[in-house]
C-alpha positions as CSV (number, residue, x, y, z in Angstrom):
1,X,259.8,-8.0,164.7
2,X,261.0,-5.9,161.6
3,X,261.3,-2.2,161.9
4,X,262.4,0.9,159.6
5,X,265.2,2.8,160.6
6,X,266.3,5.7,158.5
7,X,265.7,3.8,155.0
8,X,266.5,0.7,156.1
9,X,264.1,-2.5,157.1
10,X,266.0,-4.7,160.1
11,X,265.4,-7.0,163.1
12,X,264.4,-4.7,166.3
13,X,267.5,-6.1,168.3
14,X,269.9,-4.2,165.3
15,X,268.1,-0.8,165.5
16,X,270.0,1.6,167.2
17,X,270.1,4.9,167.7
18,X,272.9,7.9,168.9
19,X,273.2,9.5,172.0
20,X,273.3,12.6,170.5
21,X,269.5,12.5,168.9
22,X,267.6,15.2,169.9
23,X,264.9,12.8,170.8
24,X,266.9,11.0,172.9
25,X,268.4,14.5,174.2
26,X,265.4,16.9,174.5
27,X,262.3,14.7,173.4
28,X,262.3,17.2,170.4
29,X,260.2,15.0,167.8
30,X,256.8,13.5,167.0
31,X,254.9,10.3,166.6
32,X,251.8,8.5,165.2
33,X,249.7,6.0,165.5
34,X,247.7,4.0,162.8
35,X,245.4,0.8,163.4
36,X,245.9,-1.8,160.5
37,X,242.8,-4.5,159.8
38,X,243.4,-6.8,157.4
39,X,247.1,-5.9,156.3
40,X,245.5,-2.3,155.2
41,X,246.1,1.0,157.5
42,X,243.0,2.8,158.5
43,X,242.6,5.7,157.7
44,X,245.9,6.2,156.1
45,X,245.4,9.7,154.9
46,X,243.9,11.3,157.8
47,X,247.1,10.1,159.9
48,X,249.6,11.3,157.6
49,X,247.5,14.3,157.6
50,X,247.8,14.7,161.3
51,X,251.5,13.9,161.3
52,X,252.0,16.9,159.1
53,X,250.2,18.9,161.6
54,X,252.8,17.9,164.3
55,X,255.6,18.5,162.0
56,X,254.6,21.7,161.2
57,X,253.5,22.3,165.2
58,X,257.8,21.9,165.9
59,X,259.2,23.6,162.4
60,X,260.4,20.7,161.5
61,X,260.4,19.3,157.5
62,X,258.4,16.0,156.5
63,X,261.0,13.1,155.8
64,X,258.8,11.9,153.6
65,X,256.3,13.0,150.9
66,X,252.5,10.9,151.1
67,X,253.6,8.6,148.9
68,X,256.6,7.4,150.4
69,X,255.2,7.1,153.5
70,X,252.5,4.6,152.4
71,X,255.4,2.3,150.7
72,X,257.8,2.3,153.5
73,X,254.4,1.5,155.8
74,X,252.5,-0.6,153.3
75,X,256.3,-2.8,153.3
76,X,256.5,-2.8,157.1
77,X,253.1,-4.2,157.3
78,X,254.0,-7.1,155.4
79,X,257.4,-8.0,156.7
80,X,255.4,-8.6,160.3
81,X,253.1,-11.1,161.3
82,X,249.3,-10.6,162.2
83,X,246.2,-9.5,160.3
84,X,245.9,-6.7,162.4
85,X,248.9,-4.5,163.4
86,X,249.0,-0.9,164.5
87,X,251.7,1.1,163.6
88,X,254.0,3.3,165.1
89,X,256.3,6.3,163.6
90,X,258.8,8.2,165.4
91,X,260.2,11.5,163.7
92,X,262.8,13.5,165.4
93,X,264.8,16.6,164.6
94,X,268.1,14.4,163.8
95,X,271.9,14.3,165.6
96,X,273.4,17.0,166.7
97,X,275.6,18.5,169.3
98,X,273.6,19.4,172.7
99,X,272.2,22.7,171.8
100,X,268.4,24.1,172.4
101,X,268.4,25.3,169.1
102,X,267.3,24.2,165.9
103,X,271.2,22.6,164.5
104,X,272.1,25.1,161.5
105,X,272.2,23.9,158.6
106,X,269.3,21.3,159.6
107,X,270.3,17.7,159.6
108,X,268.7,15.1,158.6
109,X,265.4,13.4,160.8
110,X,265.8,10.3,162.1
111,X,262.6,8.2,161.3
112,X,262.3,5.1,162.6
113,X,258.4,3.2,162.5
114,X,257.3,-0.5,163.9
115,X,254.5,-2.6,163.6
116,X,252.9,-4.3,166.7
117,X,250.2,-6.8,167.2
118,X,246.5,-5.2,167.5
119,X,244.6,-6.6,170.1
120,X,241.1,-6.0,170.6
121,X,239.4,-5.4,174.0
122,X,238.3,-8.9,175.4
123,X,234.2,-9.4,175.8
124,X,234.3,-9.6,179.5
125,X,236.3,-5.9,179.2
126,X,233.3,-4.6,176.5
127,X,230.8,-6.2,178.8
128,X,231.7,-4.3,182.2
129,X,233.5,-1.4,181.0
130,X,236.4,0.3,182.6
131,X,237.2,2.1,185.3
132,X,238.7,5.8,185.4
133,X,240.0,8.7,187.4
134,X,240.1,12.5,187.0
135,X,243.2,14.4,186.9
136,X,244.2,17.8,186.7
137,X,245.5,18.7,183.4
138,X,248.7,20.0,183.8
139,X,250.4,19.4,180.0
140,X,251.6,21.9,178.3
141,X,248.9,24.4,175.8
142,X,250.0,22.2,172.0
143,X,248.2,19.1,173.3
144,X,247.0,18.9,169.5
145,X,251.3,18.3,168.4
146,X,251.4,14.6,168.8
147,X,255.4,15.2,170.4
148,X,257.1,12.3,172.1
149,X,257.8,14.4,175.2
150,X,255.0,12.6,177.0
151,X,256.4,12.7,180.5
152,X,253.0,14.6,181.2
153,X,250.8,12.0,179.7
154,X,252.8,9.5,181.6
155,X,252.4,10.5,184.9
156,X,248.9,11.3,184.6
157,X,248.2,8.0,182.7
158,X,250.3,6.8,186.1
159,X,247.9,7.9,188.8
160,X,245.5,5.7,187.5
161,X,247.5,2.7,187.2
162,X,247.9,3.4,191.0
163,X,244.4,3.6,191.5
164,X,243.8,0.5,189.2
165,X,242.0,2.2,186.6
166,X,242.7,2.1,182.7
167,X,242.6,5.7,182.3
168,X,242.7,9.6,183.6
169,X,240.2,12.3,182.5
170,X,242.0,15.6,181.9
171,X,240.4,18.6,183.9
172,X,241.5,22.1,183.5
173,X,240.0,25.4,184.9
174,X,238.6,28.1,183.0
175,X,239.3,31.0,184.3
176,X,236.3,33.6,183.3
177,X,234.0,30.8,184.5
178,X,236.3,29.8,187.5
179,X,234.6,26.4,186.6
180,X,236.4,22.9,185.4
181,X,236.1,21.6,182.2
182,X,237.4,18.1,180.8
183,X,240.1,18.1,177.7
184,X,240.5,14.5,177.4
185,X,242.2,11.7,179.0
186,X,245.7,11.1,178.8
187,X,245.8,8.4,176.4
188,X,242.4,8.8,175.0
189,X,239.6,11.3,173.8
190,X,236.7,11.1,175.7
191,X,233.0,11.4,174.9
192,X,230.4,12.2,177.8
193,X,226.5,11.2,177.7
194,X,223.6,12.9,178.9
195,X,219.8,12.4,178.0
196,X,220.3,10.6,174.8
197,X,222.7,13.2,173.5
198,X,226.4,12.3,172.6
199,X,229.0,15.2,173.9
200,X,232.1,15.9,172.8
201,X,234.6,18.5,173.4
202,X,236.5,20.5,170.7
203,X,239.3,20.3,169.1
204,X,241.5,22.7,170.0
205,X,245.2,23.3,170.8
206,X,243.5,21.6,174.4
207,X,243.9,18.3,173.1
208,X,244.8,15.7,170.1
209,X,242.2,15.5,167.5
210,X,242.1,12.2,167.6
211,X,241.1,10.4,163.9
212,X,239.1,7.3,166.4
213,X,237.0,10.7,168.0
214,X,236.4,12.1,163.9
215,X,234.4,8.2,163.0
216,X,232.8,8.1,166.2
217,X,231.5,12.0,165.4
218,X,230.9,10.9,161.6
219,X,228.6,7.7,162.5
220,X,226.4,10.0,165.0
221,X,225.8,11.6,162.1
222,X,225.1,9.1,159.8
223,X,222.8,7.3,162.2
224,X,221.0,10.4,163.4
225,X,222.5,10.6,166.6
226,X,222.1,14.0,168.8
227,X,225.5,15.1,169.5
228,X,227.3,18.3,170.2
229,X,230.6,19.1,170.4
230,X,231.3,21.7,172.6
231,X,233.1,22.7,176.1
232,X,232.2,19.9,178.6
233,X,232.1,21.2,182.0
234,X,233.1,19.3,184.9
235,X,229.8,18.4,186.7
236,X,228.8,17.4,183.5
237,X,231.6,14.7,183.9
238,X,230.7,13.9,186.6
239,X,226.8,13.4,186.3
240,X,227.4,12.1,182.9
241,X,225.1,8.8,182.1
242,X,227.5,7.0,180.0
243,X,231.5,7.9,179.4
244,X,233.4,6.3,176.6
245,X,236.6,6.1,175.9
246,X,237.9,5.4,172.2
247,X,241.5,5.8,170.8
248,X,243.3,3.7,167.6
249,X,243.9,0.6,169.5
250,X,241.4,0.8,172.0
251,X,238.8,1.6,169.2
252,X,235.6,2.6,171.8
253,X,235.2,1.6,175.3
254,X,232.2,2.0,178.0
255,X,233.9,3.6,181.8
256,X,231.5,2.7,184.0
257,X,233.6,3.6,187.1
258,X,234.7,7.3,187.6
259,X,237.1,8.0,191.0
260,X,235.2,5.0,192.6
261,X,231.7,5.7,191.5
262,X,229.2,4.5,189.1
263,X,228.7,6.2,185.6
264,X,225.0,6.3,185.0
265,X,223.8,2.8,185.8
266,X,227.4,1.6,186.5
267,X,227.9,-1.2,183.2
268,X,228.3,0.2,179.9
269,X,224.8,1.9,178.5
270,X,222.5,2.2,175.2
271,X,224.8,4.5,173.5
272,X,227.8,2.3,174.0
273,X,225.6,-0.6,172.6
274,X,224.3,1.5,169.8
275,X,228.5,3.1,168.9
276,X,230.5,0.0,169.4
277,X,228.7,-2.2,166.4
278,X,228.3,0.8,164.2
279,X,232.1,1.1,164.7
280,X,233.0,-2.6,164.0
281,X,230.9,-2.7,160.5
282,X,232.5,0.9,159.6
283,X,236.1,-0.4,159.8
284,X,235.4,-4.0,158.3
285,X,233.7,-2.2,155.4
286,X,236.3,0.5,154.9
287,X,238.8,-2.1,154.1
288,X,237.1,-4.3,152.2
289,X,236.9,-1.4,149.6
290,X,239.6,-1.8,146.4
């Protein structure tokens, strides 16, 4: 595997970096993630356009402008293997001595990005969906800063590797309803449907607005879809006739299992079969386009 470390593209086993870096030190940086089909990122601009809104989320100056950032990943791409890749980029506020604050003058970010292989869900996974837990959502209130302080996300992704789930559904509690509401899960958005109508929560500081959840919205659109996005209340989770799941390497899954019990009919449902296709063509014919 070839990565890039701070302007320079090398093996993985000579990238190293100090003791001192205030990602290593206080988690104090961000990240990304970008699917690549066909040697070409997707939807380039709308991830660089969410890193900028993490690096502005900590105060802390883009390394690199647009442009640059498409030739260092555009390179990367082709010095690894695989048709499809995802990417990812790591950003963090430099070396310094231990300090909570911001090092004055600033020094320079360490940025450091690799490619991995891409692999799909398998049809038996697509066929049956997956299985999922709820969890109380105990993250911090900037869920929408992609920072690599994940120890949150971590656990809660955690307790449903215990259970033998793929994933946690985020629940927080309003308090002027005193009801629950879901965010999303902790390595996903989610999506709930009920009678026909697609549901999904807003983006907010609540949760990452996630560029997967954006196509999903944008093809319920263009194929006349009802959706709504809007704050999804617990029992609505919970009586929900179809869940999906979709991130950037997960692209859209059906959970058909939620804390032990059926979804809806309990195997992945109409909209599922309707989303998932309309997906696949969408990405195929976004980078077949010069």
């Amino acid at each position: 595997m070839t990565v890039y470390l701070n302007g320079k593209f090398m093996p993985i086993a000579e990238a190293y970096v100090p003791v001192l870096d205030r990602g290593f030190i206080f988690g104090d940086g961000v990240y990304e993630v970008i699917p690549v089909y066909s040697k070409c990122a997707f939807r380039l601009d709308e991830h660089l356009q969410r890193l900028q809104h993490s690096l502005d989320g900590i105060r802390l100056a883009n390394p690199h402008s647009n442009a640059e950032w498409t030739q260092i990943l555009s390179e990367l791409i082709a010095r690894n293997a695989g048709e499809d890749q995802y990417l990812y980029l790591h950003i963090t506020r430099g070396v310094a001595r231990r300090d909570h604050a911001f090092p004055q003058p600033p020094v320079p970010a360490t940025v450091y990005a690799m490619s991995s292989p891409l692999l799909p869900p398998d049809n038996a996974l697509l066929a049956s969906g997956v299985a999922a837990v709820t969890a109380v959502d105990n993250r911090w209130l900037h869920c929408d800063i992609k920072a690599i302080s994940l120890l949150p996300n971590v656990l809660l992704r955690q307790q449903a590797v215990d259970a033998g789930c793929a994933e946690a559904i985020l629940l927080r509690h309003d308090p002027i309803t005193g009801s629950g509401f879901m965010t999303e899960g902790a390595a996903s958005n989610i999506f709930v449907v009920k009678n026909n109508t697609l549901l999904a929560p807003p983006k907010d500081n609540l949760m990452l607005p996630g560029i997967t959840y954006d196509v999903v919205l944008e093809l319920a659109r263009a194929a006349g879809i009802a959706h709504e996005v809007r704050k999804i209340t617990e029992a609505e989770v919970r009586n929900a006739d179809e869940l999906l799941l979709t991130s950037s390497t997960k692209e859209i899954l059906a959970i058909t299992t939620l804390d032990g019990k059926p979804v809806g009919r309990g195997k992945p449902g109409a909209m599922f079969a309707q989303l998932y296709p309309l997906y696949q063509k969408f990405k195929h014919e976004v980078m077949r386009k010069p």
